[in-house]
PDB file of N, CA, C, O and CB in Angstrom:
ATOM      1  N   UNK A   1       0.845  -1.174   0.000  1.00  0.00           N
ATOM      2  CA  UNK A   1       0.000   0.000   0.000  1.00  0.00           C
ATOM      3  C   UNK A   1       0.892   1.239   0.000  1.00  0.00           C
ATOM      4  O   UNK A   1       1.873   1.315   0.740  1.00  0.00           O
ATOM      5  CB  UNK A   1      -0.963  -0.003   1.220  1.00  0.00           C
ATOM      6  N   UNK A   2       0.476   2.358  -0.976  1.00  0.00           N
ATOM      7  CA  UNK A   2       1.380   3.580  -0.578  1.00  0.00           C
ATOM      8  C   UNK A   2       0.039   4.494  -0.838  1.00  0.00           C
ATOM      9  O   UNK A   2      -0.987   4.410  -1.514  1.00  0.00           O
ATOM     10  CB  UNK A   2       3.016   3.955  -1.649  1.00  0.00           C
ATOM     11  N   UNK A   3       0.585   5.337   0.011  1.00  0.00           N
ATOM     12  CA  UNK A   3       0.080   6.588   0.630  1.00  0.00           C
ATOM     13  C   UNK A   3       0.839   7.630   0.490  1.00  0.00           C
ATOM     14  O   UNK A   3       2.040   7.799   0.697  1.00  0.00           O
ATOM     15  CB  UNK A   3      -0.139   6.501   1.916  1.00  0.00           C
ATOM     16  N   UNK A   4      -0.139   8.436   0.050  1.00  0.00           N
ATOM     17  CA  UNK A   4       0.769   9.803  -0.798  1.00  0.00           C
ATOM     18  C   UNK A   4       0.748  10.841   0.492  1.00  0.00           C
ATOM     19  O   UNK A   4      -0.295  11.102   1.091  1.00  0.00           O
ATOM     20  CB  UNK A   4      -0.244  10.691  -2.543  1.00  0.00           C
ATOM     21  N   UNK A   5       1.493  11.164   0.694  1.00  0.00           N
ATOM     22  CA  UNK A   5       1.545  12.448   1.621  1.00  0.00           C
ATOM     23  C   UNK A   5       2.038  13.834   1.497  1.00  0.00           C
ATOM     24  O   UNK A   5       3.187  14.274   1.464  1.00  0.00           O
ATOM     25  CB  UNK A   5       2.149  12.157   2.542  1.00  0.00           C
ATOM     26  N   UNK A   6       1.180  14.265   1.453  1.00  0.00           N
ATOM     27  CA  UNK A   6       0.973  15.869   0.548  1.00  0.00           C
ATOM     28  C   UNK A   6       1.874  16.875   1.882  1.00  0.00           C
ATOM     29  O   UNK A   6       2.287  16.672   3.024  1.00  0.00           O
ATOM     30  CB  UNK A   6      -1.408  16.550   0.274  1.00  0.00           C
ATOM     31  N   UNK A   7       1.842  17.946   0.952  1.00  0.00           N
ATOM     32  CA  UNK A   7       3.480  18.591   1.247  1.00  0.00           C
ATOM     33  C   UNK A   7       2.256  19.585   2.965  1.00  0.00           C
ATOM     34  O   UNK A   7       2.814  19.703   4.056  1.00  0.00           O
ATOM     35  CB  UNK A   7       4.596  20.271  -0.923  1.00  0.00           C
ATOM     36  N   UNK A   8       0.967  20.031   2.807  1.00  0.00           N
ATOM     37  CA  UNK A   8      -0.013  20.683   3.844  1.00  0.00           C
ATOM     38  C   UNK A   8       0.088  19.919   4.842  1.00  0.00           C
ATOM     39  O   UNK A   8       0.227  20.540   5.896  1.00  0.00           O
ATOM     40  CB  UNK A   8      -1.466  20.834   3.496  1.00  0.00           C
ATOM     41  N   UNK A   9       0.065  17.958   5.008  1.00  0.00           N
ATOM     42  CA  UNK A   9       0.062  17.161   5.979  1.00  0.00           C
ATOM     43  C   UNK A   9       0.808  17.061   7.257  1.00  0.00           C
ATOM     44  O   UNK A   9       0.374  16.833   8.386  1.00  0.00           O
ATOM     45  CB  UNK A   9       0.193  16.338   5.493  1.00  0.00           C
ATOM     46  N   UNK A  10       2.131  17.299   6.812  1.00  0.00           N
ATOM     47  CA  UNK A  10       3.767  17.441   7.601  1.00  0.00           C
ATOM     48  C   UNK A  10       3.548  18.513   8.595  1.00  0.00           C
ATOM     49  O   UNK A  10       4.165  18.295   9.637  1.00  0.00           O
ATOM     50  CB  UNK A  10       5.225  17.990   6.472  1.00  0.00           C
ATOM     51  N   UNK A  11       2.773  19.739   8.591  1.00  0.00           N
ATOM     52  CA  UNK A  11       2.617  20.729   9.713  1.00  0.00           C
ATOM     53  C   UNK A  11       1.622  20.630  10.186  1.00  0.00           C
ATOM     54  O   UNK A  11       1.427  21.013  11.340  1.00  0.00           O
ATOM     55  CB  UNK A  11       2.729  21.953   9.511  1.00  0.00           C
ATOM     56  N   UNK A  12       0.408  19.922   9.212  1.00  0.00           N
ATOM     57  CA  UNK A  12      -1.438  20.052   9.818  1.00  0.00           C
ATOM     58  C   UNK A  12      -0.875  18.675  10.876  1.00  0.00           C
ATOM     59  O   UNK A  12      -0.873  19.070  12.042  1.00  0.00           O
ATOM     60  CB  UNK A  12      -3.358  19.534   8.151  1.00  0.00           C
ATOM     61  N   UNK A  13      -0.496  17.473  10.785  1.00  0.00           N
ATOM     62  CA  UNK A  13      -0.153  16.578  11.533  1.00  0.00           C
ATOM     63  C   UNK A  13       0.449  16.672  12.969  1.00  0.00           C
ATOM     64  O   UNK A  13       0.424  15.764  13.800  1.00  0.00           O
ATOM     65  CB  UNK A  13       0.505  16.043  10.849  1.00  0.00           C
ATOM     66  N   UNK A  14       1.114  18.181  13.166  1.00  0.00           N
ATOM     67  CA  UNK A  14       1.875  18.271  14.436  1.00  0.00           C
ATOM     68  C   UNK A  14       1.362  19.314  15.633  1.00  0.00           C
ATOM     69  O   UNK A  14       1.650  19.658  16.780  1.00  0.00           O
ATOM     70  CB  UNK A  14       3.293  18.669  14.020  1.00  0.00           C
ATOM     71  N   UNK A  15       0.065  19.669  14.194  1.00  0.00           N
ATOM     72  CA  UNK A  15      -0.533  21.085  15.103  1.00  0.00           C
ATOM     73  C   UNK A  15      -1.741  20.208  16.018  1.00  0.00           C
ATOM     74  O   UNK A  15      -2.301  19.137  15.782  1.00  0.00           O
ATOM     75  CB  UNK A  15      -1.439  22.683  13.823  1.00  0.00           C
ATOM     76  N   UNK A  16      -1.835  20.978  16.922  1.00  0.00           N
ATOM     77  CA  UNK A  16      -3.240  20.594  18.096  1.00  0.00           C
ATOM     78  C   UNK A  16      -4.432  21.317  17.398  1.00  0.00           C
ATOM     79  O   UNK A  16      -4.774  22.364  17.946  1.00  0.00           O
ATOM     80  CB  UNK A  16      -3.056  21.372  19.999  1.00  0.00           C
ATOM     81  N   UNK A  17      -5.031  20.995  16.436  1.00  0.00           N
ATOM     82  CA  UNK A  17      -5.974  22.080  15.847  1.00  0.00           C
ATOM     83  C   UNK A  17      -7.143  21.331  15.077  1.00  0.00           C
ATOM     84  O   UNK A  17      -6.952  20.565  14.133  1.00  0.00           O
ATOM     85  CB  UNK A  17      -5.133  23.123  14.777  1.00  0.00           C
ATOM     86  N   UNK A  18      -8.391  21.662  15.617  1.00  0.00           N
ATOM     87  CA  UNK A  18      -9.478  21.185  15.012  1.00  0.00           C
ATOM     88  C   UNK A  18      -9.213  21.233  13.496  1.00  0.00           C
ATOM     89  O   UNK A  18      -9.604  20.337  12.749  1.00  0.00           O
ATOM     90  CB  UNK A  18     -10.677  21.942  15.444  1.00  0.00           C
ATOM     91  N   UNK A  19      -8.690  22.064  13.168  1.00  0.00           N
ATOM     92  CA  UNK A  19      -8.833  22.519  11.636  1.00  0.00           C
ATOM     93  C   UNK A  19      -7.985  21.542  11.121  1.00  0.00           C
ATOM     94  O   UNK A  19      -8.485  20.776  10.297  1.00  0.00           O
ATOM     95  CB  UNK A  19      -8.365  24.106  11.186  1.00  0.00           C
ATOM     96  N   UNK A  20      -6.755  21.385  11.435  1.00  0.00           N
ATOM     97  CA  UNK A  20      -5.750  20.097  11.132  1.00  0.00           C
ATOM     98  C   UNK A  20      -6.222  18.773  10.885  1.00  0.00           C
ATOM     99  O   UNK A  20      -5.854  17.995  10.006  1.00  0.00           O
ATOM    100  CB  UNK A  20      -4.876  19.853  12.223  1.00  0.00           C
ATOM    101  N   UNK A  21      -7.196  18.597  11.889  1.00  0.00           N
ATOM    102  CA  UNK A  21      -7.606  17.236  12.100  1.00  0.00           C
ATOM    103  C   UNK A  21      -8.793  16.866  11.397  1.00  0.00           C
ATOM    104  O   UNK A  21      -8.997  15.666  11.215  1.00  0.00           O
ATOM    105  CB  UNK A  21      -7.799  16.976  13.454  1.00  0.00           C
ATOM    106  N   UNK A  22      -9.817  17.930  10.866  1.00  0.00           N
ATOM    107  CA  UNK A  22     -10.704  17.652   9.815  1.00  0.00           C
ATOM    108  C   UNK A  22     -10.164  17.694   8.636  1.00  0.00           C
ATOM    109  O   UNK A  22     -10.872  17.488   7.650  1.00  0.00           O
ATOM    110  CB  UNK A  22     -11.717  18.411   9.791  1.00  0.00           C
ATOM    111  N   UNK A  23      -9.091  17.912   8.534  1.00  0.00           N
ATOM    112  CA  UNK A  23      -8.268  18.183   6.590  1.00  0.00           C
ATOM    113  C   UNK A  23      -7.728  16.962   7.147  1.00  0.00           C
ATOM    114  O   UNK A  23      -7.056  17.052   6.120  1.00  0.00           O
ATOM    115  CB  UNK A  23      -6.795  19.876   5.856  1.00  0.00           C
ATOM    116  N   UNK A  24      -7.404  16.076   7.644  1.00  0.00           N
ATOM    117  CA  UNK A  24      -6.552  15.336   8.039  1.00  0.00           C
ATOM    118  C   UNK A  24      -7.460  13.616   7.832  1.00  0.00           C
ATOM    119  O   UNK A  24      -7.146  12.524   7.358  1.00  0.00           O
ATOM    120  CB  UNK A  24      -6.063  15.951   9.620  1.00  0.00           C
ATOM    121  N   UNK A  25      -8.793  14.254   8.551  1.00  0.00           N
ATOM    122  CA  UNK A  25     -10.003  13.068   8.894  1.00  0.00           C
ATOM    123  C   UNK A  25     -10.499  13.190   7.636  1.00  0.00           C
ATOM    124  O   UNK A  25     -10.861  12.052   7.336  1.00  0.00           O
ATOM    125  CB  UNK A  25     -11.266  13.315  10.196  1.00  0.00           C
ATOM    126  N   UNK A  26     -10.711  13.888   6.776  1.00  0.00           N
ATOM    127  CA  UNK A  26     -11.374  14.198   5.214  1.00  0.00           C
ATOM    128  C   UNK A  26     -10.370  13.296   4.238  1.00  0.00           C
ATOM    129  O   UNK A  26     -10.785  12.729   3.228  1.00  0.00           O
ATOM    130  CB  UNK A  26     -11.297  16.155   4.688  1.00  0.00           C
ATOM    131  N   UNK A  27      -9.162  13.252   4.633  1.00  0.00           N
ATOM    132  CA  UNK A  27      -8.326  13.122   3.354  1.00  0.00           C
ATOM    133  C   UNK A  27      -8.437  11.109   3.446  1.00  0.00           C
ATOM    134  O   UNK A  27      -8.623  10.326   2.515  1.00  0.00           O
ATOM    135  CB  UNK A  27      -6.285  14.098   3.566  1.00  0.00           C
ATOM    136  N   UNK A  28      -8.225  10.799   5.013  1.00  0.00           N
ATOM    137  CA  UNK A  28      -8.482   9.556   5.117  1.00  0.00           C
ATOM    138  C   UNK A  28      -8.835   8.450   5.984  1.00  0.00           C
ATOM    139  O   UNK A  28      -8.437   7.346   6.355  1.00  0.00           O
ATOM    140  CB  UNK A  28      -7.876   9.340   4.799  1.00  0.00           C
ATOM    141  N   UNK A  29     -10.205   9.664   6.188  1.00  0.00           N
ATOM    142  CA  UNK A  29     -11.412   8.541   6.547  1.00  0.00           C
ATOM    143  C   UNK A  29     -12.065   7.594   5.419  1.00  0.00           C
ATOM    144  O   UNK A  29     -12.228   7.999   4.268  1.00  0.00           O
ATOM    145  CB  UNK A  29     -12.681   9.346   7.120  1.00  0.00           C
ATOM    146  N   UNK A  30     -12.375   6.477   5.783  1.00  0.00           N
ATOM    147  CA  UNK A  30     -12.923   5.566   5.396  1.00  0.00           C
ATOM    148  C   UNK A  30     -11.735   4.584   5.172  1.00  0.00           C
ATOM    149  O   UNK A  30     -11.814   3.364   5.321  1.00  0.00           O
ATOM    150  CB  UNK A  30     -13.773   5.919   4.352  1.00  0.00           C
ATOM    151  N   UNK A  31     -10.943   5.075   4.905  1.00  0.00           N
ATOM    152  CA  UNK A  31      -9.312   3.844   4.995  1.00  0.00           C
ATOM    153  C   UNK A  31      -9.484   2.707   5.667  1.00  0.00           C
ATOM    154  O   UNK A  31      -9.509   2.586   6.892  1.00  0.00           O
ATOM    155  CB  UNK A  31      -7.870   4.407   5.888  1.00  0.00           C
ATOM    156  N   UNK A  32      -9.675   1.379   4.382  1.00  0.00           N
ATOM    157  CA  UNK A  32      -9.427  -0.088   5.410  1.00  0.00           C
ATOM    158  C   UNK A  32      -8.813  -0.474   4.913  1.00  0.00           C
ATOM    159  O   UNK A  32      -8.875  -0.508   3.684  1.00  0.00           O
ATOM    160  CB  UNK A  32     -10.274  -1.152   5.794  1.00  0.00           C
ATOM    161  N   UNK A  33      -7.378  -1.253   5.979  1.00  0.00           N
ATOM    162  CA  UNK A  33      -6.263  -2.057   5.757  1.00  0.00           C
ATOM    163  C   UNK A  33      -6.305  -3.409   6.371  1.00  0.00           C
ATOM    164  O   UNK A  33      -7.378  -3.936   6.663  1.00  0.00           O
ATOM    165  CB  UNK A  33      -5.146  -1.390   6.197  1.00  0.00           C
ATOM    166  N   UNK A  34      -5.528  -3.797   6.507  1.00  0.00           N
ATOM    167  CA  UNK A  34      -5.049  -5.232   7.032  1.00  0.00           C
ATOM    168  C   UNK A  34      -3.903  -5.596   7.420  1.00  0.00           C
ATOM    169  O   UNK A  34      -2.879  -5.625   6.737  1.00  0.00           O
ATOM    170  CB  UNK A  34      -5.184  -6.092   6.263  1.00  0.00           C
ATOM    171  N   UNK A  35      -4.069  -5.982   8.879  1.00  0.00           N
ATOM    172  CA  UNK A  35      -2.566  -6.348  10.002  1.00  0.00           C
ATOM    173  C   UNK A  35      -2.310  -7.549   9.448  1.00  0.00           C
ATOM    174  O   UNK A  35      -2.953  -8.548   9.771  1.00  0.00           O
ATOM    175  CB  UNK A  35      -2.754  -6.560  11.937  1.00  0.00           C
ATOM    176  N   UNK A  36      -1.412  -7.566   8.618  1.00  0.00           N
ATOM    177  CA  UNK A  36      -0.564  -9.025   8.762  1.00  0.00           C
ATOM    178  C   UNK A  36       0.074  -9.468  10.014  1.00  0.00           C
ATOM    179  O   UNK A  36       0.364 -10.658   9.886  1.00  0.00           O
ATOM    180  CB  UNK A  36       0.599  -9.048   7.842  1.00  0.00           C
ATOM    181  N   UNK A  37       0.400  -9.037  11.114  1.00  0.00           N
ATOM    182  CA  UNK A  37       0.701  -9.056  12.195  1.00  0.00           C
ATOM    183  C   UNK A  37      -0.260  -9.586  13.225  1.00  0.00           C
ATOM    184  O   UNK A  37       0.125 -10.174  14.236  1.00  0.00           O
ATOM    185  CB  UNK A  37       1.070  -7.994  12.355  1.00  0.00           C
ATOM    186  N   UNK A  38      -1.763  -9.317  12.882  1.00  0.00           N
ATOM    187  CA  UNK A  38      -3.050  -9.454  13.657  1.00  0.00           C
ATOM    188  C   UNK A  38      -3.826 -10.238  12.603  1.00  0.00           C
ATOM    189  O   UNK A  38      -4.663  -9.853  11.787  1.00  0.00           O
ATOM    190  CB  UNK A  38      -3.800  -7.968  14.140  1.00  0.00           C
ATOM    191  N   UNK A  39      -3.321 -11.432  12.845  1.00  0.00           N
ATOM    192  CA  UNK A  39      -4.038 -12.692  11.601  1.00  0.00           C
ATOM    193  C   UNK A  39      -5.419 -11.732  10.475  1.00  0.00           C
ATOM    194  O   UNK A  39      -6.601 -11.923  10.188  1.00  0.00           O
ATOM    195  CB  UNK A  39      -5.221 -14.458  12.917  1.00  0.00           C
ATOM    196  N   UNK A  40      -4.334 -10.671  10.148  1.00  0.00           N
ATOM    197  CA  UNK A  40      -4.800  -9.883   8.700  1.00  0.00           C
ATOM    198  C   UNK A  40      -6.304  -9.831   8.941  1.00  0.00           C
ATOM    199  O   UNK A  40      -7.235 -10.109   8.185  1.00  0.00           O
ATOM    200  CB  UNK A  40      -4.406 -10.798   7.070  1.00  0.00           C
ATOM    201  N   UNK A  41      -6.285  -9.318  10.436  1.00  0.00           N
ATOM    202  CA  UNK A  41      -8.178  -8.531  10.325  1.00  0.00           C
ATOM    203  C   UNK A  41      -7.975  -6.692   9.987  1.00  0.00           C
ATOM    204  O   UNK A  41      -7.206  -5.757  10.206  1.00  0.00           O
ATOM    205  CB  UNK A  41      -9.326  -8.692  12.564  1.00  0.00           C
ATOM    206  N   UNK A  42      -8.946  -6.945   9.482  1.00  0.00           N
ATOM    207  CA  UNK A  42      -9.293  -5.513   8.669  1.00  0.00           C
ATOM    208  C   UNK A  42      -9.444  -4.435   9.954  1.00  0.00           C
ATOM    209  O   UNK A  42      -9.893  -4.601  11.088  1.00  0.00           O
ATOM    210  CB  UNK A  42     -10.991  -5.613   7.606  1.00  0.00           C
ATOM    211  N   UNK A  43      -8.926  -3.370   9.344  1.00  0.00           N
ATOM    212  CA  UNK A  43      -8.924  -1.903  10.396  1.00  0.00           C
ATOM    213  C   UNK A  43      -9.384  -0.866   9.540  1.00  0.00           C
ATOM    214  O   UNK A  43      -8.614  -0.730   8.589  1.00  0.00           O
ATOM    215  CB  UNK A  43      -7.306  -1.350  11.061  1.00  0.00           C
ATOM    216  N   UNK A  44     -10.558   0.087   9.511  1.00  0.00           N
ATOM    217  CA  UNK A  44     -10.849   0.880   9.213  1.00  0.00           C
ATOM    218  C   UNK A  44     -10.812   2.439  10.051  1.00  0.00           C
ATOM    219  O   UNK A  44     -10.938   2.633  11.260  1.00  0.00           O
ATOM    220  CB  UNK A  44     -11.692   0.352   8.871  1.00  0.00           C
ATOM    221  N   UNK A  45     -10.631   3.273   9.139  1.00  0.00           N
ATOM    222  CA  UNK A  45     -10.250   4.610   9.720  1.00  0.00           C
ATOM    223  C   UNK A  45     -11.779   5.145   9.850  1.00  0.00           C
ATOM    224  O   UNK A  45     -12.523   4.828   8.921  1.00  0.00           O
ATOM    225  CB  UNK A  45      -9.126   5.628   8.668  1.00  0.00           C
ATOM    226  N   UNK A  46     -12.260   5.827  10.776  1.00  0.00           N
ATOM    227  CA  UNK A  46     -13.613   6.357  10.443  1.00  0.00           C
ATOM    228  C   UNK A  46     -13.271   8.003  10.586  1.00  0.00           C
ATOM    229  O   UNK A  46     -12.231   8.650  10.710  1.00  0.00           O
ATOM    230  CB  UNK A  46     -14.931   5.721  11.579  1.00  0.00           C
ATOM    231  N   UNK A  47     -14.888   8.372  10.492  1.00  0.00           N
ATOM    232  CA  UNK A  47     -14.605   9.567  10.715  1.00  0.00           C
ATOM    233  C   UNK A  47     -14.615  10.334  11.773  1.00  0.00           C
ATOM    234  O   UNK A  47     -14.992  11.506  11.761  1.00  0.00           O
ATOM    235  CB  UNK A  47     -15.076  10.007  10.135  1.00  0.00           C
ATOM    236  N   UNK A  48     -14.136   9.626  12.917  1.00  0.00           N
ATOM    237  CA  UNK A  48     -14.406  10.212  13.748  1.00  0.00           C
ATOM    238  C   UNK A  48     -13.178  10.091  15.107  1.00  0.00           C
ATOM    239  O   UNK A  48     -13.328  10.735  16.145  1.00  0.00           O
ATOM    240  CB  UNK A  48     -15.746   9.802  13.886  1.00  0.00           C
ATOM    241  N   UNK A  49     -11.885   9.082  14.851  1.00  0.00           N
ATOM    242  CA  UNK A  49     -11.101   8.842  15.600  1.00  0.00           C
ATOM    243  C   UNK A  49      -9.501   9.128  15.223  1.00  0.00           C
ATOM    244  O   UNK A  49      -8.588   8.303  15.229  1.00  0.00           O
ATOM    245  CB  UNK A  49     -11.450   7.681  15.875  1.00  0.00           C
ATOM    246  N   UNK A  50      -9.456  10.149  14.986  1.00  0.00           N
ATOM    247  CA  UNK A  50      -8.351  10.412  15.344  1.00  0.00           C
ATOM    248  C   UNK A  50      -7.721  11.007  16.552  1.00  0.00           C
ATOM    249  O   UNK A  50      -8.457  11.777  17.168  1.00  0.00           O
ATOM    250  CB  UNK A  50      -8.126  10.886  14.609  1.00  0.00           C
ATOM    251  N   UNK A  51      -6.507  10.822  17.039  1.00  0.00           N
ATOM    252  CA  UNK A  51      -5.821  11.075  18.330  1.00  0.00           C
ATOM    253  C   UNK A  51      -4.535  12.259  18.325  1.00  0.00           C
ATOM    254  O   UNK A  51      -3.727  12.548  17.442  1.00  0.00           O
ATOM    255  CB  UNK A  51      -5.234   9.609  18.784  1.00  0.00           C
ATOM    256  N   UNK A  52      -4.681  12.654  19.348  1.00  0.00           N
ATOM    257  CA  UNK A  52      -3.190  13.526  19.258  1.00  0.00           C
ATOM    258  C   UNK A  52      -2.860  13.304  20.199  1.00  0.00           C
ATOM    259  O   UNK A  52      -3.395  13.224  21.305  1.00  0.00           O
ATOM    260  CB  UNK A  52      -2.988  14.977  19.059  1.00  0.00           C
ATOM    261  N   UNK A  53      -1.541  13.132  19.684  1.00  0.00           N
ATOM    262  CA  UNK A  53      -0.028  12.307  21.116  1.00  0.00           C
ATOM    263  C   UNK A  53       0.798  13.840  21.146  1.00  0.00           C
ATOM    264  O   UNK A  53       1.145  14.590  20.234  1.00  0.00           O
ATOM    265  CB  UNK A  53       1.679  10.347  20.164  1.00  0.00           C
ATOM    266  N   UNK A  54       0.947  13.928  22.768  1.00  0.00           N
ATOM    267  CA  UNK A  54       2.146  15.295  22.446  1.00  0.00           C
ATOM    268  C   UNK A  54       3.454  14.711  22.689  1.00  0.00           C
ATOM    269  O   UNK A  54       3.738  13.529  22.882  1.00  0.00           O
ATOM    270  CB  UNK A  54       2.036  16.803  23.580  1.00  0.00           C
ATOM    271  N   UNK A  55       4.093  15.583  22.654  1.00  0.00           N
ATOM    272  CA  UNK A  55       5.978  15.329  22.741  1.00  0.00           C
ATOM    273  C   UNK A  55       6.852  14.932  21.380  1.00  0.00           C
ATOM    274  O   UNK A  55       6.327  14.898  20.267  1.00  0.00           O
ATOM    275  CB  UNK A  55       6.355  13.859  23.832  1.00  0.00           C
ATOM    276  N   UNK A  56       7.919  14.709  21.562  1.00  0.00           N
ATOM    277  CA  UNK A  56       8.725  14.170  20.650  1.00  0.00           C
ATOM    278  C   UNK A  56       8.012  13.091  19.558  1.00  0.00           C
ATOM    279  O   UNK A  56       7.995  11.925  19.952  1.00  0.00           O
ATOM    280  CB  UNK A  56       9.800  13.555  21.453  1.00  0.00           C
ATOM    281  N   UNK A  57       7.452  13.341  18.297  1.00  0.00           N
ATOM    282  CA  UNK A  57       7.422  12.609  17.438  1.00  0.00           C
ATOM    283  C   UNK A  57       5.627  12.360  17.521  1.00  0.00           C
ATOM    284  O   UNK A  57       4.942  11.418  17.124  1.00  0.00           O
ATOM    285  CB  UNK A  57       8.535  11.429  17.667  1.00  0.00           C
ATOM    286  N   UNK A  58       5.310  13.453  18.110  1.00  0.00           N
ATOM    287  CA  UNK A  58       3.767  13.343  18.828  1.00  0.00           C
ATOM    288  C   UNK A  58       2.893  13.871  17.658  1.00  0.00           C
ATOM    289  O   UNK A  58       3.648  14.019  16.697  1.00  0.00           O
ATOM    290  CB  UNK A  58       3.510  14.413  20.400  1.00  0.00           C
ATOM    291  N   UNK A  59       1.731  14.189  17.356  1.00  0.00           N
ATOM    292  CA  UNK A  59       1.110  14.842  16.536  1.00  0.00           C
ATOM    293  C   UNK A  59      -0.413  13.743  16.171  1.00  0.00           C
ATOM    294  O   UNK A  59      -0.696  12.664  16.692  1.00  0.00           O
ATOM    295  CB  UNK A  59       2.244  15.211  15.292  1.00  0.00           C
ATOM    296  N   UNK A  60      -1.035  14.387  15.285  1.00  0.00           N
ATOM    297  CA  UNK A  60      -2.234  13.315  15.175  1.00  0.00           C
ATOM    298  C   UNK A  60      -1.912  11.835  14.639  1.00  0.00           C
ATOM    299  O   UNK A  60      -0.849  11.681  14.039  1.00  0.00           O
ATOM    300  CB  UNK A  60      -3.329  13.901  14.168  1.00  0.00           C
ATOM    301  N   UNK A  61      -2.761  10.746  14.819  1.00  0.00           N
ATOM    302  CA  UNK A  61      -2.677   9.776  14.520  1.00  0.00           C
ATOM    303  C   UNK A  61      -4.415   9.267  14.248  1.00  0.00           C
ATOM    304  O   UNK A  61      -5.485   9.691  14.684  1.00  0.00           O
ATOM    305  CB  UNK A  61      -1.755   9.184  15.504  1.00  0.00           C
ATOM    306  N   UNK A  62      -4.088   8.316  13.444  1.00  0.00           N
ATOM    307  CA  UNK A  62      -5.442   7.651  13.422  1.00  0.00           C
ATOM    308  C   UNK A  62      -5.347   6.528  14.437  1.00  0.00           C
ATOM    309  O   UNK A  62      -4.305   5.953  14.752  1.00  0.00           O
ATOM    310  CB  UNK A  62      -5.855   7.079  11.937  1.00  0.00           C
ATOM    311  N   UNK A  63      -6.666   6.267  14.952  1.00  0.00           N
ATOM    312  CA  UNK A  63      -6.983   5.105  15.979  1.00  0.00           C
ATOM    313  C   UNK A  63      -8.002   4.252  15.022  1.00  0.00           C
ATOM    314  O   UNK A  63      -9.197   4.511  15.160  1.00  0.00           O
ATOM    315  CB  UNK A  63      -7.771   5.693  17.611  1.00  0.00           C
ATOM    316  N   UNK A  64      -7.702   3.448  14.247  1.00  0.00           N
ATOM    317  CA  UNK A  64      -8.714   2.714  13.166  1.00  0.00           C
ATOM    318  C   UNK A  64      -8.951   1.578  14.310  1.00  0.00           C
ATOM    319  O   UNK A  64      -8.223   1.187  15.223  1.00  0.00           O
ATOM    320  CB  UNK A  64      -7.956   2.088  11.363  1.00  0.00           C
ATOM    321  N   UNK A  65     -10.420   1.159  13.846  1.00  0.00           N
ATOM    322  CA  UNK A  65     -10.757  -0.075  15.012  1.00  0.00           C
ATOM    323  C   UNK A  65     -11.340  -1.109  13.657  1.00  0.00           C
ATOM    324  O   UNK A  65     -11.559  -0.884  12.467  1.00  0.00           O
ATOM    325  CB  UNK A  65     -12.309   0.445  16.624  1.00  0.00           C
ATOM    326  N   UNK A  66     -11.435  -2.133  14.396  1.00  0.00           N
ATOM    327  CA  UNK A  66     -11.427  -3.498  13.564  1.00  0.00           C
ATOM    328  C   UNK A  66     -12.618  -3.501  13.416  1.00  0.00           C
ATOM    329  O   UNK A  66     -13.537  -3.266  14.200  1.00  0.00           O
ATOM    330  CB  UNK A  66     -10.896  -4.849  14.120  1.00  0.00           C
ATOM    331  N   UNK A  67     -12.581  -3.927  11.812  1.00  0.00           N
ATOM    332  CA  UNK A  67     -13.725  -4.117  11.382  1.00  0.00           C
ATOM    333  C   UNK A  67     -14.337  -5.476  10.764  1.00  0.00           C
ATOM    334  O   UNK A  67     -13.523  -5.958   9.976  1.00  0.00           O
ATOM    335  CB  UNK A  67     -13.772  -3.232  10.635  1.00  0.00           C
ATOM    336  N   UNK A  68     -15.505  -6.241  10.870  1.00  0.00           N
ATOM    337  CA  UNK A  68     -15.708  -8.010  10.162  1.00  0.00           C
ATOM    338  C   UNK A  68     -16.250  -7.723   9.321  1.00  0.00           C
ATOM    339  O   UNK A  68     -17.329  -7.130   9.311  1.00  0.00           O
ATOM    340  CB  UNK A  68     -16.515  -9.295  10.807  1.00  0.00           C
ATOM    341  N   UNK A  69     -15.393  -8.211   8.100  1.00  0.00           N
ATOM    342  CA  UNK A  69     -16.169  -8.140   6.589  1.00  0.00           C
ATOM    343  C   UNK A  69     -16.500  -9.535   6.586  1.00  0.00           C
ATOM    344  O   UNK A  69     -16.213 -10.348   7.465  1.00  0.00           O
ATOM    345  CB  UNK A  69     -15.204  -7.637   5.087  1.00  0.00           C
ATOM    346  N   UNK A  70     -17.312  -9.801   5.212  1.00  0.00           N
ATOM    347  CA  UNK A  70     -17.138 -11.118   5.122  1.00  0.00           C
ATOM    348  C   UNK A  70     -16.524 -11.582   3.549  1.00  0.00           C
ATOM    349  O   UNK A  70     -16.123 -12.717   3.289  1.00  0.00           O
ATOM    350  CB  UNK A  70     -18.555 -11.742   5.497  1.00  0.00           C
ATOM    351  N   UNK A  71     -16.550 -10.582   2.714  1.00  0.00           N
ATOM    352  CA  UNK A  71     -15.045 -10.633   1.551  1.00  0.00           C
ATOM    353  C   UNK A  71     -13.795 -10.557   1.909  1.00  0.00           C
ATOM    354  O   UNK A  71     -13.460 -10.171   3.029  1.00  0.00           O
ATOM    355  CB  UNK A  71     -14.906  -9.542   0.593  1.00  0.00           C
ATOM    356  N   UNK A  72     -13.086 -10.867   1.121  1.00  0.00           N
ATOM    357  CA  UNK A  72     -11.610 -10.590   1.630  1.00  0.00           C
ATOM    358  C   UNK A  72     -10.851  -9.306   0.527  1.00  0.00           C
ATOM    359  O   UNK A  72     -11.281  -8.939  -0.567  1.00  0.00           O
ATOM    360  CB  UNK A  72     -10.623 -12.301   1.534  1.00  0.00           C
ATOM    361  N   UNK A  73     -10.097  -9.012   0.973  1.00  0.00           N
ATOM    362  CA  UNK A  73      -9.922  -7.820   0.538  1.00  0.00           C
ATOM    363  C   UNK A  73      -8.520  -7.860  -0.450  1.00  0.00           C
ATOM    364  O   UNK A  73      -8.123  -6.832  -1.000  1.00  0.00           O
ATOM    365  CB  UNK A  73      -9.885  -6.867   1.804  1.00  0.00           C
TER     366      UNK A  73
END
């Protein structure tokens, strides 16, 4: 999987800012992947969970929670 990361992301990502985090939740909500690590169950991004970590290397993150399909992807 690659993921393009636009040149606006790199500062909206580190700021504490509603505004950051809806350009942020817009660009990729609905995102579902798969943990090969976690016998490859599906994780979807919604629109509504993202997190901000402070400190060193801190900034928003997505919190995607698992989702049961019954295709495989």
């Amino acid at each position: 999987m690659v993921v393009s990361v636009e040149d606006w992301e790199e500062e909206a990502r580190r700021r504490n800012d509603c505004v950051c985090e809806a350009k942020l939740l817009a660009k990729y909500k609905g995102l579902v992947f798969r943990d090969p690590d976690n016998n490859n169950c599906a994780f979807k991004v919604w629109d509504d969970n993202l997190e901000f970590r402070s400190g060193q290397g801190g900034g928003w993150f997505p919190a995607p929670r698992a989702i049961h399909t019954g295709a495989s992807m």
